[in-house]
C-alpha positions as CSV (number, residue, x, y, z in Angstrom):
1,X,9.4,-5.8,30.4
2,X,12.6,-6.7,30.5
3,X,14.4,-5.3,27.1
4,X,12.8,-4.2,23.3
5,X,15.4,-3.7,20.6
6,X,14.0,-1.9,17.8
7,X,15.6,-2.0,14.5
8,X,15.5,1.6,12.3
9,X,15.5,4.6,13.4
10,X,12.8,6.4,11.4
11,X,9.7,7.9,12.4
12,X,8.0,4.3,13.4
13,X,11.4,3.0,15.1
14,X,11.3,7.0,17.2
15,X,7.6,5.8,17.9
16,X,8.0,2.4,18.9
17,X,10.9,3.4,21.0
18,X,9.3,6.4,22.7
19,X,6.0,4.3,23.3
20,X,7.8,1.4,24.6
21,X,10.2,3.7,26.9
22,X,7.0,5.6,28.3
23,X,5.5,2.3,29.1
24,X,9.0,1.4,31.5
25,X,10.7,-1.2,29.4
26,X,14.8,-0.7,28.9
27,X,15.1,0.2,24.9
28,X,18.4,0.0,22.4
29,X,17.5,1.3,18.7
30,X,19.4,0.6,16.4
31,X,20.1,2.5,13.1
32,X,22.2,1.7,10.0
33,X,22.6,5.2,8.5
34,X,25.2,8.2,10.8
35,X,21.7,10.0,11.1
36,X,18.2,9.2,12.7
37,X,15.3,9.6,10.6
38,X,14.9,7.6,7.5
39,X,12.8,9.1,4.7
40,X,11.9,11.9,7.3
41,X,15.6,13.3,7.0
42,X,16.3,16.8,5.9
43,X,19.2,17.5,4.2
44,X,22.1,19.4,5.6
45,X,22.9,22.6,3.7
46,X,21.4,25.4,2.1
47,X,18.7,23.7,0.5
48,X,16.7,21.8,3.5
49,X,14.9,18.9,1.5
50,X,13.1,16.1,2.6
51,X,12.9,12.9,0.9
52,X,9.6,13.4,0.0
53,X,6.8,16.0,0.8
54,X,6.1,14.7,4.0
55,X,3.0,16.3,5.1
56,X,1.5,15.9,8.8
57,X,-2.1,15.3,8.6
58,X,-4.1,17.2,11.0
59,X,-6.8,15.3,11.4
60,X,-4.7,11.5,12.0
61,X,-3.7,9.8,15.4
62,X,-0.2,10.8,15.1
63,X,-0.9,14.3,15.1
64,X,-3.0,13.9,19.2
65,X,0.4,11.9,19.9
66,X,3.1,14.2,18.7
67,X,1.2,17.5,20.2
68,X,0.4,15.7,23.9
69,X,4.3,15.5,24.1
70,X,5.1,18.8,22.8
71,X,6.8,17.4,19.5
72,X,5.1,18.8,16.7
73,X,6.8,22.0,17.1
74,X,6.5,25.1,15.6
75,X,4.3,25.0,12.1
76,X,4.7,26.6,8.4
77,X,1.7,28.5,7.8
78,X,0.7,29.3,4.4
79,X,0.2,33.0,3.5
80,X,-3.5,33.7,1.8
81,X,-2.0,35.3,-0.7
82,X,0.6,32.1,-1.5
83,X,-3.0,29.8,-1.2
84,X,-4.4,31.9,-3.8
85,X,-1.8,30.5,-6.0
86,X,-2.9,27.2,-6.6
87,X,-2.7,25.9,-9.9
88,X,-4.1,23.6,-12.3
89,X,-3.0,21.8,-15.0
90,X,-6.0,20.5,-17.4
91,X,-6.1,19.9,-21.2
92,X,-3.1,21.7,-21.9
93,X,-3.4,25.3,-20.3
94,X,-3.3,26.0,-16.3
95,X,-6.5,27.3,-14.5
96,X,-7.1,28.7,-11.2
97,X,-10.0,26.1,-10.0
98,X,-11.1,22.3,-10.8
99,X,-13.7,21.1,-12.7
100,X,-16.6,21.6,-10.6
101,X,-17.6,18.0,-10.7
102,X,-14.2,17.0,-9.3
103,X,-15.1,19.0,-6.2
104,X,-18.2,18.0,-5.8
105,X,-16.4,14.1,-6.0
106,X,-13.9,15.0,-3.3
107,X,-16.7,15.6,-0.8
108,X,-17.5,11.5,-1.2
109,X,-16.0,10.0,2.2
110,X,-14.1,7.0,2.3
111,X,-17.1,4.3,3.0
112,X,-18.9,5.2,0.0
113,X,-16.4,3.4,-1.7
114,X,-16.3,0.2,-2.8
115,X,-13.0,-2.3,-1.8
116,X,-13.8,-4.7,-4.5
117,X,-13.7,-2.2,-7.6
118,X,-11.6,0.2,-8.9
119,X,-11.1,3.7,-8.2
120,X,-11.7,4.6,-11.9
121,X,-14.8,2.4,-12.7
122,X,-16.6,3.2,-9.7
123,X,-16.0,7.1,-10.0
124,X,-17.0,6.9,-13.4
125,X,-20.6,5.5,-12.3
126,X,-20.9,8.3,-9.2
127,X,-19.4,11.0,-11.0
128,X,-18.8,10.9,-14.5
129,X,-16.0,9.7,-16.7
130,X,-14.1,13.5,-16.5
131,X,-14.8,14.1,-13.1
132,X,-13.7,10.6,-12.2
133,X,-10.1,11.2,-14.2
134,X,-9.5,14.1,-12.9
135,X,-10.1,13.1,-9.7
136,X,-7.7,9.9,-10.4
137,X,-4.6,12.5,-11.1
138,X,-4.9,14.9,-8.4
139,X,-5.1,11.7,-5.8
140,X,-1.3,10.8,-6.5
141,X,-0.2,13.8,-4.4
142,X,-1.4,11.1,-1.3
143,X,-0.4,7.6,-2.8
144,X,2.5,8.6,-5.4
145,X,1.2,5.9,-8.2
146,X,1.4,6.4,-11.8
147,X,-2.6,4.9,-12.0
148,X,-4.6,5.4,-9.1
149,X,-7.7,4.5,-10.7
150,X,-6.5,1.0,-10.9
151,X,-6.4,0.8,-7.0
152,X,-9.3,-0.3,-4.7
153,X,-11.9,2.4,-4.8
154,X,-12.1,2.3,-1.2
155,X,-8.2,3.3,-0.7
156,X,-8.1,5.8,-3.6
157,X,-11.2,7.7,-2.1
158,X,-10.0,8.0,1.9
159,X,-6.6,10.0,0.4
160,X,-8.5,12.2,-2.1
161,X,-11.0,13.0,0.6
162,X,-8.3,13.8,2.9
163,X,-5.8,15.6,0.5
164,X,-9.2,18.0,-0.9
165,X,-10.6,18.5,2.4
166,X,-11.6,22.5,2.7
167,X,-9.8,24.0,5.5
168,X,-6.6,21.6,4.6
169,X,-5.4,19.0,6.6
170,X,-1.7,18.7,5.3
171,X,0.4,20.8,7.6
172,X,4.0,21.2,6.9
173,X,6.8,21.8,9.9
174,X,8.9,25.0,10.1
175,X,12.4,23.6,9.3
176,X,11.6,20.5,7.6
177,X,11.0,16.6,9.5
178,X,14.6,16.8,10.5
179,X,13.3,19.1,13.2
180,X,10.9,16.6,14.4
181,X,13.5,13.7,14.3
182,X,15.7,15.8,16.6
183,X,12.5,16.4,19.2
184,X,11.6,13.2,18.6
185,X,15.2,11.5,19.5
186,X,15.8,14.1,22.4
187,X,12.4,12.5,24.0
188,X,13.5,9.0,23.7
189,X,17.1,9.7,25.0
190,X,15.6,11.9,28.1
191,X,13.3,8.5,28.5
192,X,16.4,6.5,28.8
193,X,16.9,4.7,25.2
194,X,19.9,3.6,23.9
195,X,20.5,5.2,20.2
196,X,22.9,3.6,18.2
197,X,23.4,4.7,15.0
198,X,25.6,3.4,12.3
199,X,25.1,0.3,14.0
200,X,23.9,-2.1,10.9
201,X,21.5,-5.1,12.1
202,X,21.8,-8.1,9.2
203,X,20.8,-11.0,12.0
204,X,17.4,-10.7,14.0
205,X,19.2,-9.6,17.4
206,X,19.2,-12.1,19.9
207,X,17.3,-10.2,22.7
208,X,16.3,-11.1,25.8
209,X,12.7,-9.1,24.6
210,X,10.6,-8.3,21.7
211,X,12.6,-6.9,19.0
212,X,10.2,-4.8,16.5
213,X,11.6,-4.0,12.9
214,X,11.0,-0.7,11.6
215,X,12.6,-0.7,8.2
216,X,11.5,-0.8,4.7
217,X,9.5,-4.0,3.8
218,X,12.9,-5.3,1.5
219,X,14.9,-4.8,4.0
220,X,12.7,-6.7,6.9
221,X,12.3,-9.1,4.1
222,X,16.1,-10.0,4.3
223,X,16.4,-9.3,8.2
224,X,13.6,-12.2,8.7
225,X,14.4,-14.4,6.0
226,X,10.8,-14.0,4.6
227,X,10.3,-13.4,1.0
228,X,6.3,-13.0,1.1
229,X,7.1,-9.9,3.2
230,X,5.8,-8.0,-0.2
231,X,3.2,-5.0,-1.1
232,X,2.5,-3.1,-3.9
233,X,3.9,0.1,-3.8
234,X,4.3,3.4,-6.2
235,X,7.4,4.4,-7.7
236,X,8.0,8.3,-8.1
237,X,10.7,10.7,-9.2
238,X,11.4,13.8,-7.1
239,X,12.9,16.4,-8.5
240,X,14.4,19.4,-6.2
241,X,14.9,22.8,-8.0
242,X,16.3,25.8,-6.4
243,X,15.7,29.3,-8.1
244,X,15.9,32.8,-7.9
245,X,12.8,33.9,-6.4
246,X,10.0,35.6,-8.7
247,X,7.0,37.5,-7.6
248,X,4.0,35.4,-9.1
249,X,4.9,32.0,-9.5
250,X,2.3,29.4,-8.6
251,X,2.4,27.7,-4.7
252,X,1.5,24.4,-6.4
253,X,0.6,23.3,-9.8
254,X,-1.3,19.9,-10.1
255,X,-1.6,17.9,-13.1
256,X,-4.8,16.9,-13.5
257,X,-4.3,15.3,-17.2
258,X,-1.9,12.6,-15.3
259,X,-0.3,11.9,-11.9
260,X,2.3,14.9,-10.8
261,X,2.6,17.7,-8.6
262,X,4.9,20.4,-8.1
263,X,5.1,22.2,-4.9
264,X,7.0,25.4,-3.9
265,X,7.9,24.7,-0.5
266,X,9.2,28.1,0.9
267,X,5.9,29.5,-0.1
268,X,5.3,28.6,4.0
269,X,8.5,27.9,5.2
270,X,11.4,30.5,3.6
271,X,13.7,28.7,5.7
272,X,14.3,26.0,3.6
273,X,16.0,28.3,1.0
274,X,18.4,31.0,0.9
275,X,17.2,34.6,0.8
276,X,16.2,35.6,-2.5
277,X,15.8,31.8,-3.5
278,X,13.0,29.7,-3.6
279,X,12.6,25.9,-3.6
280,X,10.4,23.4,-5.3
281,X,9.6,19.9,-5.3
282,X,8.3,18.0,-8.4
283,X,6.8,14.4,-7.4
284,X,6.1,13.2,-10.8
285,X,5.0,9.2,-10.6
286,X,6.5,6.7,-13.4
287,X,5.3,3.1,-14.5
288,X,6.9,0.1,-14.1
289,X,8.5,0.7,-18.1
290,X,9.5,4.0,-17.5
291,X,12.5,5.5,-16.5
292,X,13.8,8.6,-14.3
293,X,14.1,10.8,-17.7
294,X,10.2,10.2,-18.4
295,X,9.6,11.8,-15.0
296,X,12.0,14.8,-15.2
297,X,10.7,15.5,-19.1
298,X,7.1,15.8,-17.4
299,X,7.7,17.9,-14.3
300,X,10.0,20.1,-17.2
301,X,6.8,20.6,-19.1
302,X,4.9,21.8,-16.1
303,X,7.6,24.1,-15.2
304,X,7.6,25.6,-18.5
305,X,3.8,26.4,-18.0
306,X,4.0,27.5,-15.0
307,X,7.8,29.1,-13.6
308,X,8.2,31.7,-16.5
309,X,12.1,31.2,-17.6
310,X,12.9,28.7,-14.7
311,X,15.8,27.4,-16.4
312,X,17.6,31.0,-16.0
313,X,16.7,31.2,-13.0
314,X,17.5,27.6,-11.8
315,X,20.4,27.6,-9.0
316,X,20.7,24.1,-8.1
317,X,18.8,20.4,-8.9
318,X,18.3,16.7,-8.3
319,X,16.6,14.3,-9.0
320,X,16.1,10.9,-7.4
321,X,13.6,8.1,-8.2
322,X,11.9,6.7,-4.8
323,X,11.2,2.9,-5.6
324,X,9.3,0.8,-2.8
325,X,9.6,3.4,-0.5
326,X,6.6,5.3,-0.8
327,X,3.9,3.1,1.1
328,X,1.5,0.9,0.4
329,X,-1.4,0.9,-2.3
330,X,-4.0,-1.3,-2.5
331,X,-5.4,-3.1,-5.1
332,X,-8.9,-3.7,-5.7
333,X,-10.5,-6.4,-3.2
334,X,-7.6,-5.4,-0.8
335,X,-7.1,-3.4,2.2
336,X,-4.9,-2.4,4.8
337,X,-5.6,-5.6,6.9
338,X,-4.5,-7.6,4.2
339,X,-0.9,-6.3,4.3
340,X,1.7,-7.5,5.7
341,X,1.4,-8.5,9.8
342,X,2.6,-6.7,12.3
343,X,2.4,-9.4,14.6
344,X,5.6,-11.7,13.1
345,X,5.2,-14.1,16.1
346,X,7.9,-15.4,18.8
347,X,8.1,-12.1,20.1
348,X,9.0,-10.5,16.8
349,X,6.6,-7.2,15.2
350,X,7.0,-5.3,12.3
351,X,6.2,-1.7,11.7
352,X,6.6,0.7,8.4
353,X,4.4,2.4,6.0
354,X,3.8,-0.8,4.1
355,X,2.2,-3.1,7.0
356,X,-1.1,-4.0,8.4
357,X,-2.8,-0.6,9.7
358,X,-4.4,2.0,8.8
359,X,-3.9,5.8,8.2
360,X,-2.5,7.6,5.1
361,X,0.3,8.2,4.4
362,X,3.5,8.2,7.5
363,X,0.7,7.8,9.6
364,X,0.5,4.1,8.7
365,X,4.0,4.1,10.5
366,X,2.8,5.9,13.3
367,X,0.1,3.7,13.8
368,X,1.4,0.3,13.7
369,X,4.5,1.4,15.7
370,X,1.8,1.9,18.9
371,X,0.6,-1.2,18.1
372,X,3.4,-3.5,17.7
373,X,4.3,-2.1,21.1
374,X,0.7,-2.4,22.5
375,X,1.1,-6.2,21.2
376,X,4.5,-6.9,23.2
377,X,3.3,-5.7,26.3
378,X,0.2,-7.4,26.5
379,X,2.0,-10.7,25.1
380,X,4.6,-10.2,28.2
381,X,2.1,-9.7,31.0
382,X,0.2,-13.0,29.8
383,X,3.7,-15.1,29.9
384,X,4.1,-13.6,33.7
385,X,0.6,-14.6,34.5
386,X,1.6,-18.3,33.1
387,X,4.6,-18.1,35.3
């Protein structure tokens, strides 16, 4: 292989680039922003914040990859007594456990499912209309949509599965994804790639090799000049709270009445906090018709259940609204093979959270990064077998 340009330098342009130098071709990333790392970039300062949760599933592909090349680094466990505090929001009031139909629902794997119906109608019929909203609102905390039971059944059921399953599978990294990013671009520069960042890419590069294009879907969208480069996507307002730490708050609150989630991150990781603080994330989903006020008001009313006098104690905030950017739902009679290709043809591939391959959640990225590489490879040792 002569040359692969790869075009973003998140986690699936890191990928495609280390996958790609591993297999001995010559690689030149290229990234718009001063930093690498896209939406798995943790902010500089006191508060270390992601962009998001970003959660490492144990039990997905990425997770073999990262830990065969010594990556993954060191972990966050969670104290017991911090997983004790797990909240729930239901009719009102906060409890310590579920309903106990939800549970049993969780246990349903991902192929009893239906693709063709909705999450809500088919839970209804296996579980009960309760159970089956209940089960709706805890599953944005893996798809970040303001009405997951309007999704394919199929696609709702493989993230709630996932996020419920008993030991968990989310595991978060001590320091925040920034950590990984820097592991992740040491590894690729040790293997010889050329990282350019601040170095914009509005024209498809003209390369004397594949290029792959690992940006967000819009973005690629413009790059190619390719409207139908669409997907449905959620659209969630995160909102960052630092405050002064108090012995009993909840580790995470989950509203089960309707899509949110807040989440105390130093619970596992004090790191990401000054001493004596402690940092939260609400991820509260909106509808196309609401706005980022509608989401702050909600994540305020859980707070003021749940973080006794959390305004007085409140030390810093934002609040953001992620639109597009927080991968790809599916609707009913859809799945991942449906979205959009990764194989763009004349030597062209596209990778993201928001493209044709499976996983949940970043490992959607992870995935079709290997691929798109996998596909250049084999497409350039069948052009030197025609020559």
């Amino acid at each position: 292989m002569k040359h692969i340009t790869v075009v973003g330098g998140g986690f699936a342009g890191l990928t495609a680039a280390i996958t790609a130098a591993e297999a001995g071709s010559r690689v030149t990333l290229h990234e718009a922003h001063h930093t690498l790392g896209g939406r798995a970039r943790t902010a500089e300062g006191p508060y270390r914040t992601n962009e998001g949760p970003h959660a490492l599933y144990r039990g997905g592909p990425h997770w073999t990859w990262l830990k065969q090349r010594d990556l993954l680094g060191p972990l966050a466990p969670l104290p017991l007594r911090e997983a004790a505090r797990f909240r729930f929001h239901r009719a009102g009031a906060l409890r310590r456990t579920p309903p106990l139909g939800f549970l049993r629902h969780t246990l349903c794997t991902a192929d009893q499912a239906p693709v063709g119906t909705d999450f809500l109608t088919w839970a209804t019929r296996v579980a009960g209309p309760t159970a089956a909203r209940t089960a709706a609102a805890f599953s944005a905390v893996a798809l970040f949509h303001h009405d997951p039971g309007s999704l394919s059944a199929r696609f709702v059921q493989e993230r709630l599965h996932r996020a419920a399953a008993l030991p968990p599978e989310a595991h978060y990294l001590r320091g925040g994804w920034g950590q990984l990013v820097d592991r992740m671009a040491a590894r690729a520069w040790d293997l010889g790639v050329r990282i350019k960042t601040s170095s914009r890419v509005d024209t498809l590069p003209l390369a004397d090799g594949p290029v792959v294009v690992a940006t967000s879907l819009p973005a690629a969208a413009r790059l190619l000049g390719d409207p139908g480069l669409t997907w449905d996507s959620g659209r969630t307002v995160l909102f960052d709270l630092a405050l002064r730490t108090r012995a009993g708050d909840p580790f995470v609150v989950s509203d089960l009445d309707a899509p949110g989630w807040i989440e105390r991150f130093t619970a596992q990781d004090p790191s990401l906090a000054p001493a004596g603080q402690q940092l939260l994330q609400a991820q509260l989903p909106i509808a196309p018709g609401q706005s980022k006020a509608d989401g702050v008001a909600h994540a305020e009313r859980l707070l003021d259940l749940a973080f006794p006098r959390w305004r007085e104690r409140t030390l810093w905030r934002r609040e953001a609204v992620s639109t597009g950017r927080t991968g790809a739902v599916d609707r009913p009679g859809t799945t991942w093979r449906d979205r959009p290709a990764i194989d763009r043809g004349d030597g062209v591939y596209l990778v993201g959270d928001q493209v044709a391959a499976p996983g949940v959640l970043s490992e959607v990225s992870f995935t079709s990064a290997v691929e798109a590489v996998s596909l250049a490879l084999r497409a350039h040792r069948l052009d030197l077998k025609r020559a």
